[in-house]
N, C-alpha and C positions, 0 to 999 in steps of 0.2 A: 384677794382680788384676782388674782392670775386663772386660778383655780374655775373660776368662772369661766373662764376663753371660751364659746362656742364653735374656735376652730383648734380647739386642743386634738390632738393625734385618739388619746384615749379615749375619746370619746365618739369617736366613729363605732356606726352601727354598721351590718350587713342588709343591703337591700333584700326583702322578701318581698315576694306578690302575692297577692290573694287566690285564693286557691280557687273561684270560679269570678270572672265580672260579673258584674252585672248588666245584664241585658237590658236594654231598653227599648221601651213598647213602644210598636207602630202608632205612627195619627191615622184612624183608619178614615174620621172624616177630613181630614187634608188631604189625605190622596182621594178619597171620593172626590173633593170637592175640585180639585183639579182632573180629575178626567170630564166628569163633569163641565167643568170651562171651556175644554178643549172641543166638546162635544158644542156645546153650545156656540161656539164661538166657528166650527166649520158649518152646523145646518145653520146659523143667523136665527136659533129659537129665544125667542127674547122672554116665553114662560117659563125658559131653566133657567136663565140668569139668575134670577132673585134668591132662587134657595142656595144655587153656588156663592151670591153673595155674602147672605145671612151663613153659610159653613165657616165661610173665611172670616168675616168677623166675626163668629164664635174661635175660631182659632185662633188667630191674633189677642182674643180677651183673657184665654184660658195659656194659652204657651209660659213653659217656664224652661226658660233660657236658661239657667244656671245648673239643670239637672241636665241636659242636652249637649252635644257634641256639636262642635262647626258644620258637620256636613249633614248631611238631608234635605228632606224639602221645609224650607222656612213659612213660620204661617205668613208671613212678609213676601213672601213671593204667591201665597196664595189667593193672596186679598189682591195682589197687584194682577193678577192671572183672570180673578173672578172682576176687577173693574176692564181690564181692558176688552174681555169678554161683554159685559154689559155694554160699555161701547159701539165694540164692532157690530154688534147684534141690533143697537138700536138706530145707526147710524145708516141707514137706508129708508129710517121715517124723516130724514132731514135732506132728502135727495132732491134734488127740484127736477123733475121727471115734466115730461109734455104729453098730457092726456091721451094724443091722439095715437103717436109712437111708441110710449114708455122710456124712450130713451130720454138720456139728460141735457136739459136745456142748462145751454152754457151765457144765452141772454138774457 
């Protein structure tokens, strides 16, 4: 029974590394798709929204989280990047503007 101990002294290994990591490949359409958002989201073009959107929720569909490290761009920050994007973009068709001025009527 002793013999079994998993913190017996004898039974200490030497740590070794692996002789190269592994690298882990870019998301090329996650970063597309947020430059894209940003793009979309400074001119207010509300026909690049959609494919930023559809990037990101292919992102979010396909991510595997368990082969991936904490840091990078999350496809969770790309979906949020590509909704707030659609937002900004479409949220000057909900403006109450005055025909005559352009500006916003605030009655």
């Amino acid at each position: 029974m002793l013999g079994s101990d998993p913190r017996d002294p004898s039974r200490e290994v030497n740590l070794t590394l692996p002789r190269s990591w592994r690298v882990e490949s870019t998301d090329a359409f996650g970063s597309v798709g947020m430059f894209l958002a940003g793009i979309a989201m400074v001119t207010k073009n509300r026909y690049l929204v959609w494919p930023v959107l559809v990037l990101a929720i292919s992102g979010v569909m396909n991510q595997r989280p368990l082969r991936y490290k904490d840091s990078g761009n999350s496809p969770w920050t790309n979906l949020a990047m590509a909704i707030f994007a659609l937002i900004i973009s479409h949220l000057p068709m909900f403006a109450f503007t005055d025909p005559r001025t352009g500006g916003i009527r605030f009655s």
